[in-house]
Each structure stands twice: as C-alpha cells, then as structure tokens.
C-alpha positions in Angstrom: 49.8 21.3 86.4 48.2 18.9 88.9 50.7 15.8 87.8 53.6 18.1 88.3 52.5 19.5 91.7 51.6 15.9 92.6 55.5 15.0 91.3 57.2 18.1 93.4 55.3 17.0 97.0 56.7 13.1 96.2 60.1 14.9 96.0 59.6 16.7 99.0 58.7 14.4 101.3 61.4 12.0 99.7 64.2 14.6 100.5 62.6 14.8 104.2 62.5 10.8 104.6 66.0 11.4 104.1 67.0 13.1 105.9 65.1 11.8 108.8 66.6 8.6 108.1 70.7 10.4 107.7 69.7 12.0 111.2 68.7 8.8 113.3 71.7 7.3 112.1 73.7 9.5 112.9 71.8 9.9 116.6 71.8 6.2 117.2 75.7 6.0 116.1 76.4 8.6 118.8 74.1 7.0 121.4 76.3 4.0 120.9 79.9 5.3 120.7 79.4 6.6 124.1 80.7 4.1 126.6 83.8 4.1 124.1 84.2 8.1 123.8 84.1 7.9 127.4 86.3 5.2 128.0 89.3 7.1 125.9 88.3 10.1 127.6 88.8 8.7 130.9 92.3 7.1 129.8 93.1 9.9 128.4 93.1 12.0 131.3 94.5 9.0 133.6 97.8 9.7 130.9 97.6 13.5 131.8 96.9 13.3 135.5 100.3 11.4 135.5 102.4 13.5 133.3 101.6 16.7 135.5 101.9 14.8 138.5 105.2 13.8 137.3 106.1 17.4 136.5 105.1 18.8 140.1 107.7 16.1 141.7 110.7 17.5 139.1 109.5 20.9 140.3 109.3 19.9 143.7 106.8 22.9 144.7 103.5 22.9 147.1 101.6 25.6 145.0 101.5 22.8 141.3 100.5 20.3 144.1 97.7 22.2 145.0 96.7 23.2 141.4 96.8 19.3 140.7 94.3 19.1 143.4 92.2 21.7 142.2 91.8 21.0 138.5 91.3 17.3 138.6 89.1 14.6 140.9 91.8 12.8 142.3 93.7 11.7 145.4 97.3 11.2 145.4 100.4 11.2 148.0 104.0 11.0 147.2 106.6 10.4 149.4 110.9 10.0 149.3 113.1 7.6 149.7 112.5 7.1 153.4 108.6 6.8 153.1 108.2 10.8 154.5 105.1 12.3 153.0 106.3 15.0 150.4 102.4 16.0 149.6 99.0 14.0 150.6 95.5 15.1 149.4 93.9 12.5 152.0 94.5 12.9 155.9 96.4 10.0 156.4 98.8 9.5 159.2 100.8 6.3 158.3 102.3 5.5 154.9 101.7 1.7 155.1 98.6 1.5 153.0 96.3 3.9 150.9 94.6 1.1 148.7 91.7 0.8 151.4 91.4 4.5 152.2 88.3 5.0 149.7 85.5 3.0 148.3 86.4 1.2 145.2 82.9 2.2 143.6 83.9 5.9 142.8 87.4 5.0 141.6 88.0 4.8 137.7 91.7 3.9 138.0 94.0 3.7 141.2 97.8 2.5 140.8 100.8 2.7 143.6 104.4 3.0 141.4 107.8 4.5 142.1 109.3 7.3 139.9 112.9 8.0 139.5 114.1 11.4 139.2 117.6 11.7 139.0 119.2 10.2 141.9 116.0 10.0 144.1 112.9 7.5 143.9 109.7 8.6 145.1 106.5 6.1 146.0 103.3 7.6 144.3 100.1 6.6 144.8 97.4 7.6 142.5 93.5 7.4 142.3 90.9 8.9 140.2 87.8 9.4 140.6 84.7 8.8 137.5 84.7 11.8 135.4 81.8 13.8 136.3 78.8 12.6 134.2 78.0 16.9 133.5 81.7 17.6 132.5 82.1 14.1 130.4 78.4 14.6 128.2 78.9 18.0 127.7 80.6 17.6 124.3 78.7 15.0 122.9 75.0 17.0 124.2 75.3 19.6 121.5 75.1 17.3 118.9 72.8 15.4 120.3 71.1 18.6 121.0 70.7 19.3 117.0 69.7 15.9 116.2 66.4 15.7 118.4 65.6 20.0 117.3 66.4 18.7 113.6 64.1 15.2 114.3 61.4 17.8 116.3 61.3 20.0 113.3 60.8 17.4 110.5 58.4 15.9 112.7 56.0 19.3 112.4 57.2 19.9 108.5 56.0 16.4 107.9 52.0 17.1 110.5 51.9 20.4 108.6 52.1 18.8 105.4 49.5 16.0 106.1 47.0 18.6 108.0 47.3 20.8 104.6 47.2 17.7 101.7 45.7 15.6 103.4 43.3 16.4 106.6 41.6 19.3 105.0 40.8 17.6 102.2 39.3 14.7 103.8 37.4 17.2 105.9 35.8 18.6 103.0 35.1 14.8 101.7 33.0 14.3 104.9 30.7 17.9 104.2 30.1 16.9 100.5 29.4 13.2 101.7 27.0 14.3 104.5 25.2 16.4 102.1 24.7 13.7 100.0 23.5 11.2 102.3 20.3 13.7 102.7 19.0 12.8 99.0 18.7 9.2 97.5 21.9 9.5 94.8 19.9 7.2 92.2 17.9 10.4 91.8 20.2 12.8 91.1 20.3 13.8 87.7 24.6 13.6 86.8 24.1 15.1 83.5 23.2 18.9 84.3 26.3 21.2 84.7 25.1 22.4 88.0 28.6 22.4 90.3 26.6 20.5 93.1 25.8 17.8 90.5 29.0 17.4 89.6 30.8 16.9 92.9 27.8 14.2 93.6 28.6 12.5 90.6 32.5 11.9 91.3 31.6 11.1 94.7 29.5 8.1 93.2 32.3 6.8 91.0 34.5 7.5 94.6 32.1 5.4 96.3 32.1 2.6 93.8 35.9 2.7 93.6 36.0 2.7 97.4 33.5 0.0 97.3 36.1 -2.3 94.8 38.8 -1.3 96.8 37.5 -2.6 100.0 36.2 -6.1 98.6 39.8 -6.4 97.3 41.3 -5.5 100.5 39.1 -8.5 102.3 40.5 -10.7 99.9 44.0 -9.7 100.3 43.6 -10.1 103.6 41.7 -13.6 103.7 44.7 -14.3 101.2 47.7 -13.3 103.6 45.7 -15.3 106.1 45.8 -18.4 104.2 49.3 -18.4 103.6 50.3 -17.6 107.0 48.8 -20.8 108.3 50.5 -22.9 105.5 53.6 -21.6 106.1 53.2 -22.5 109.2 52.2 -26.1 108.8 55.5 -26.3 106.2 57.2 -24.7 109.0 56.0 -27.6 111.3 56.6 -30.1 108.5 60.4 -29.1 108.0 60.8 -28.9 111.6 59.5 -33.2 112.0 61.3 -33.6 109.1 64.6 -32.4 110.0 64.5 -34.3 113.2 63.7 -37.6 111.2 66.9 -37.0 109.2 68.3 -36.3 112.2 68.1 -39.6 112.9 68.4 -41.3 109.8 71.9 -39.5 109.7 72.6 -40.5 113.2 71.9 -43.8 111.8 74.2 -44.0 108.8 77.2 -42.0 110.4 77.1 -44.9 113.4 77.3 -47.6 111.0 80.3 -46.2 109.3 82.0 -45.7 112.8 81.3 -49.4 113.6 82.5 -50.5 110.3 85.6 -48.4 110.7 86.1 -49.6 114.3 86.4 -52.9 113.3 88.5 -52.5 110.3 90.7 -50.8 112.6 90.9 -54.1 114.4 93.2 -55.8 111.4 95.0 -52.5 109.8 96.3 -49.3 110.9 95.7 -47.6 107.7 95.3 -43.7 108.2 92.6 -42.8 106.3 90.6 -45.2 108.1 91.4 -43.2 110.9 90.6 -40.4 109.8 87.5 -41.2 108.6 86.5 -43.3 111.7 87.7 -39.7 113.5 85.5 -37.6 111.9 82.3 -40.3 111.8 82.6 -39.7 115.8 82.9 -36.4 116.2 79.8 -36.0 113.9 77.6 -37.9 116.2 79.1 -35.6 118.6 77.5 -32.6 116.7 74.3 -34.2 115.7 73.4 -35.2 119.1 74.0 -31.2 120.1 71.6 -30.5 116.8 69.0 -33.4 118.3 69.5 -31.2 122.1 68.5 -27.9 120.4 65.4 -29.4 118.3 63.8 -30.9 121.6 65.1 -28.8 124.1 63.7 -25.1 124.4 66.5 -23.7 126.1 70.1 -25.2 127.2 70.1 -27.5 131.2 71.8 -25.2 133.0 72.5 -28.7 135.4 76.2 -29.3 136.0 77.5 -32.0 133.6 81.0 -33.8 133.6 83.3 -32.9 130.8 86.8 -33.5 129.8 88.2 -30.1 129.8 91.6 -31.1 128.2 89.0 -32.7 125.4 87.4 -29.1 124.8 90.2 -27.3 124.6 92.0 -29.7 122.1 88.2 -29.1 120.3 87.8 -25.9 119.8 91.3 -25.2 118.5 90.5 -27.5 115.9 87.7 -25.5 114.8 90.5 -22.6 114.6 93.0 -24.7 112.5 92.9 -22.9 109.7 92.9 -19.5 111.1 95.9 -20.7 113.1 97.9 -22.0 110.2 97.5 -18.8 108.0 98.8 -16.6 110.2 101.4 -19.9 111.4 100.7 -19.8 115.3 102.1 -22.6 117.0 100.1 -23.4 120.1 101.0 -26.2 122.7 98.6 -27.2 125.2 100.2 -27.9 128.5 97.4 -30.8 130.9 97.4 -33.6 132.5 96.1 -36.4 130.0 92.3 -36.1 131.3 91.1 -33.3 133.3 87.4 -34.3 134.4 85.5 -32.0 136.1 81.7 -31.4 136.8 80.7 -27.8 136.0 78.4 -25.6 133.2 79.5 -27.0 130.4 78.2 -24.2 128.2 79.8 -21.8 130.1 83.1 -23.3 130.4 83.2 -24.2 126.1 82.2 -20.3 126.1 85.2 -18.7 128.4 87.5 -20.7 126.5 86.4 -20.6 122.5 86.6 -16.6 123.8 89.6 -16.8 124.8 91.6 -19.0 121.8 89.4 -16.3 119.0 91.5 -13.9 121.2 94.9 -15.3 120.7 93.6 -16.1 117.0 92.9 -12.5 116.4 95.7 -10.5 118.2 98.6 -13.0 118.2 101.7 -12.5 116.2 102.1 -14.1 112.8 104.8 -16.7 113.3 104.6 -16.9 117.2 104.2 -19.1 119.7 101.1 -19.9 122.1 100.5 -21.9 125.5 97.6 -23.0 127.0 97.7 -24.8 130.6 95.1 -26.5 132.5 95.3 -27.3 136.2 93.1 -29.0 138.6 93.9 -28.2 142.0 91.0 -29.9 144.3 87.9 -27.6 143.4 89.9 -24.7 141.6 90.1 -25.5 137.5 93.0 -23.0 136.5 93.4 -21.9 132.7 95.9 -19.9 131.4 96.2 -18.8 127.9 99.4 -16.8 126.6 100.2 -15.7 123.3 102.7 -13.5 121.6 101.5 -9.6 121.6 102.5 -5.9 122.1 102.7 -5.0 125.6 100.0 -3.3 127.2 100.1 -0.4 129.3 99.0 -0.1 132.9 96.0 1.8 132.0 95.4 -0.6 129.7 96.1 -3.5 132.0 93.2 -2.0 134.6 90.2 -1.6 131.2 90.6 -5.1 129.3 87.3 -6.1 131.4 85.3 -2.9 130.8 82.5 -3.3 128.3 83.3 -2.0 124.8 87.1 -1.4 125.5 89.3 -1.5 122.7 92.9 -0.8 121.9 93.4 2.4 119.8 95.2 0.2 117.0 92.4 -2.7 117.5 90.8 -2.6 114.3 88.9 -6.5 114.6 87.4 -6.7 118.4 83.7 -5.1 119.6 85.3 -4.6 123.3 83.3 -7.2 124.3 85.2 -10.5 124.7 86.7 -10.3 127.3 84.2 -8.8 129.6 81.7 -11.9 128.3 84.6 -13.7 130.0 84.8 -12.2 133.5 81.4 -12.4 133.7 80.6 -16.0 132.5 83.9 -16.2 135.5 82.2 -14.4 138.0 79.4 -16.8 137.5 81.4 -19.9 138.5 82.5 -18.1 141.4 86.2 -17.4 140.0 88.4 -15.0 139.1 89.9 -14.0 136.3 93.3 -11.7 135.6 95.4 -10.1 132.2 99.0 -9.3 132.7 102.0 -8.6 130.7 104.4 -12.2 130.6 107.2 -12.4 128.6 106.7 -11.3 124.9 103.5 -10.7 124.6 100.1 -11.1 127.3 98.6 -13.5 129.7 94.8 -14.4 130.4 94.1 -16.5 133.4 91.4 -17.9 134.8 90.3 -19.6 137.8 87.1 -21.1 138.3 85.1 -23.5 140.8 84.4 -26.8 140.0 82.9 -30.6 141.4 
C-alpha cells in the first residue's frame, strides 16, 4: 500500500512538472512574439487606414472623413489637382509641407502619394500615430493572464503538497528527536514492544543512516572539488598548448608560402598557386586565432583595411552557397579602396549584408556590389534580384524582428544589426526598390 501511494505522488508531481514546464513555454514564446505580433498589427492597420481613406476620396463626403478621424490615430489631408485642401485633420494653412508638422517620435508610419481616381489625382498625405500600448496588448493579456493564474496555482498545488508530505512529517521528526535527546539512547532497551521503544529504535538506525549519508556527502564533495581544480589546470594546459601550436602551425604554413613563392619565380603552374593562395590566407586566419587567445576583447582602435579586399573575402566564404542557388555577383571598385575605420564593424555590415543577398536572392540572378570612396564618405551598395517590396514594407526593413510574411529563413534582425553598426560610424543607411529586385546602401565615415 505504502509503495503504491509512494508510486501515485511520483506520478503526480510528474504530471504537474509538466505542465509547469508546457506553460512557461508557452508564456516565454508569447513574451517573445510580441514585438513581431505588434509589428503585423501595426502594418496591418497602416493597409486598412489606406483602403478606407481611399474609399472616403471615391465617396467624396465630409461625414467618412470625419469617421476616419474618429476611429483611427491618425493625421491626414488630401487635396485636388490644384493643391486646394479637400479635408485636413491638422490646422494647417499652406499646402507646401506637412512632413515637419509633428514630432517624428509618435509617428509609426507617414507617407505623401497621389491617388488617381478616374480623371482626377489627388495629393494625400498620411501619418499614424503608435498604436495605443492598452488597445495593442489587450489580446495577447488574456492569455498571458491564464498562464501566470495557471503558474500561481501550481505554485500552491506544489507548497500544499510539500507542507502535507513533507513539512509535517519532518515536524514530527523534530518532537520524537527532542524527546529522545532527554535519555542517553545506549540505554534504551529496543527489544520491548513498547510503541515509544520502537519509534526510538528506527530513529537510531535513522541516525546512523544520516550519519553515513553525511560522511559520503563530504566526500562527494571533497571529490567534485578535486576535479574542478584539475579541470581547470587541463583547461589551462590546452589553452598554452593551443597557443604553442598556434605557432608551430604559423611556422610550417610560412614555410610552404616561401617555398611556393619562390617556385613561382620559375613556373606558373596553377596548383602552385593555389596552394601558395590558400598558405596566405591561413596565416591570415591564424593570426586572428593568435588576436583572440591574447586579447580579452577586440581594439576597438581604427585600423587600415582594404575594403575592396573584404568584400572579395567574405564572398568567398559564400561560394558555395552562391553557386547552388547560381547567383552571379560582380563587384564594381576601384582596384584598392584603403580606408582607416572599425574594422570589425565594417567586415560585420557587409558579411550582413552579402548573407542577405545569399538568402533572399533569386536562383539564377544577378548581383552588384559597388564601393566608392568619395573624400571621408565610404559608399556601399549592394543589389540583388528579389520581389518588390511594398511601401510599408520599405519604411520596417530596420525595425527589430521585422520579417516578411513569406520570410521563412531571417530572425528580423539583420538588418537593424546593420543600421546600427551604421549609425555608429556616423552614416546612414537606406533600402529601396531598383530595378528587378532591392537595393541596400550604405554610407559611412571614414580616415
């Protein structure tokens, strides 16, 4: 009876750990899909805002105006073909310029377009507001809601259940111990059936037990201890020793470049070539191995690099990538563009953006990249063949955790590593429609 009440309780709480576990996931997964949910949200409207405002020109009526007004957090004014205000929800006299009527901080999305209807064009000019934090949570607080009563009343099932199998108990441990400590147990005579005697005698072999189980945990312990601090010293070890071979490699792979160099000297074979190729650019990388095993953090110092060079690197590390899906990609540059700059941020904006024509270029298309030096201002452009995006979409590419509906391989967090590794070189950066497919450029500030 005991073993199968003992069974039933492991059930139990294994059901509850469960469930606990289905329920954080589930709270953390929703915690984390909201900038996202609230992203589509906010283009979602942006689409519907448009349509109705769209609607109200056709209709050509004051009161849907009004109602557009009303129902949504927006400013907007439209106007004919001679630039006379049909309907303005701002008090604005001239009709030259509404982009600088508001503060940009409170605006989610803002565009100035004309709209055809029949034989007339009108000049709209849009702008939404945020959604209101109270209108945009309130379908995503209800869940939330259950998840923290559900997580709430595990919490007590689980402190009920200890109190009641556990805490009593133990209290009634202590009162049987404490009466116990007032007699001298070698005494105590275990063999009469008396009920007191009993309990003292299974408290003596729990007391022994206790006793063993303690001198084992000290050893355990003094154990773990042990072994800590000699994984550490073969942590130490491998770390001295992987900087020796370091070296020694450094060693061996310069000698094969020298060798190479100078057979190069009386042939032109290619696999020297190759091979004298590859010997340099794997000093390159063991010299950026030796940096990270004696250097706690990157320099942050500016440092002169051949951009053209880096470029013409990283999409080598793509090659492969690039000829499955068989993107052609021509780089347009001078033959050396040298420039003094973060090196570590530069190799990052643009490895970001070539894994970006990598992942959403067309199979069987064409790609540019160009690289200009104008005095100071290092400009990089990077075009590959794509879907058009919308205008919406256009305005969001830099927003944290964007995402195309369709985009089934980004984390919406590419690009906005790029604008703000940008902003940090004191440029700018900009994502346009071109041609067949989408443009990325990029204007930094260099030495």
């Amino acid at each position: 009876m005991k073993d199968k009440l003992s069974k039933s309780w492991r059930i139990i709480f294994a059901i509850i750990i469960a469930i606990y576990i289905i329920v954080v996931i589930f709270f953390a997964y929703s915690i984390v899909n909201i900038p996202k949910n609230y992203s589509q949200v906010q283009t979602s409207q942006t689409n519907k805002v448009k349509s109705e405002l769209e609607n109200a020109i056709d209709l050509n009526q004051q009161n849907f105006f009004r109602d557009l007004e009303d129902k949504y957090a927006i400013e907007f004014v439209v106007m004919d073909n001679n630039k006379n205000i049909i309907y303005s929800t701002i008090p604005i006299t001239k009709n030259t310029d509404f982009k600088n009527s508001l503060s940009e901080n409170a605006v989610s999305y803002e565009e100035y377009y004309e709209y055809k209807n029949n034989n007339s064009v009108y000049s709209v000019w849009l702008l939404e507001y945020y959604l209101s934090p109270q209108s945009t949570f309130d379908a995503w607080s209800f869940s939330l809601f259950i998840s923290v009563a559900v997580l709430v009343s595990l919490n007590f099932i689980v402190v009920v259940i200890l109190f009641s199998k556990f805490i009593k108990p133990l209290e009634r441990l202590r009162d049987n111990i404490y009466k116990l400590s007032q007699y001298q147990l070698n005494l105590i005579d275990t063999n009469n059936k008396t009920e007191y005697d009993q309990i003292s005698k299974k408290l003596v072999h729990f007391a022994k037990d206790l006793e063993g189980y303690i001198d084992n945990s000290t050893i355990e312990y003094t154990t773990l201890e042990k072994n800590l601090q000699i994984q550490n010293e073969k942590l130490e070890y491998k770390n001295k020793l992987v900087a020796s071979m370091t070296h020694d490699l450094k060693g061996a792979v310069n000698i094969i470049a020298l060798q190479t160099d100078t057979m190069l000297e009386t042939t032109s074979n290619n696999t020297i070539k190759d091979i004298n190729k590859s010997s340099k650019k794997l000093i390159t990388d063991i010299n950026e191995i030796s940096n990270i095993i004696y250097k706690d953090e990157y320099s942050m110092d500016l440092i002169e690099i051949d951009v053209t060079n880096v470029v013409l690197n990283i999409l080598e590390k793509y090659t492969i990538q690039l000829e499955r899906k068989n993107i052609d990609v021509e780089v347009i540059a001078d033959d050396i563009i040298k420039v003094k700059t973060n090196k570590y941020s530069i190799v990052q904006i643009i490895d970001n953006a070539i894994s970006n024509i990598v992942m959403y270029a067309k199979e069987n298309s064409d790609a540019v990249i160009e690289l200009d030096l104008n005095h100071n201002r290092l400009n990089l452009s990077f075009y590959n063949e794509s879907n058009e995006f919308s205008e919406v979409e256009l305005k969001s590419v830099f927003k944290l955790f964007f995402r195309r509906s369709n985009d089934k391989l980004g984390t919406g967090t590419g690009l906005y590593t790029v604008k703000r590794l940008v902003e940090e070189l004191q440029g700018t950066v900009n994502f346009i429609n071109k041609d067949k497919g989408v443009e990325l450029q990029i204007e930094v500030v260099v030495e």
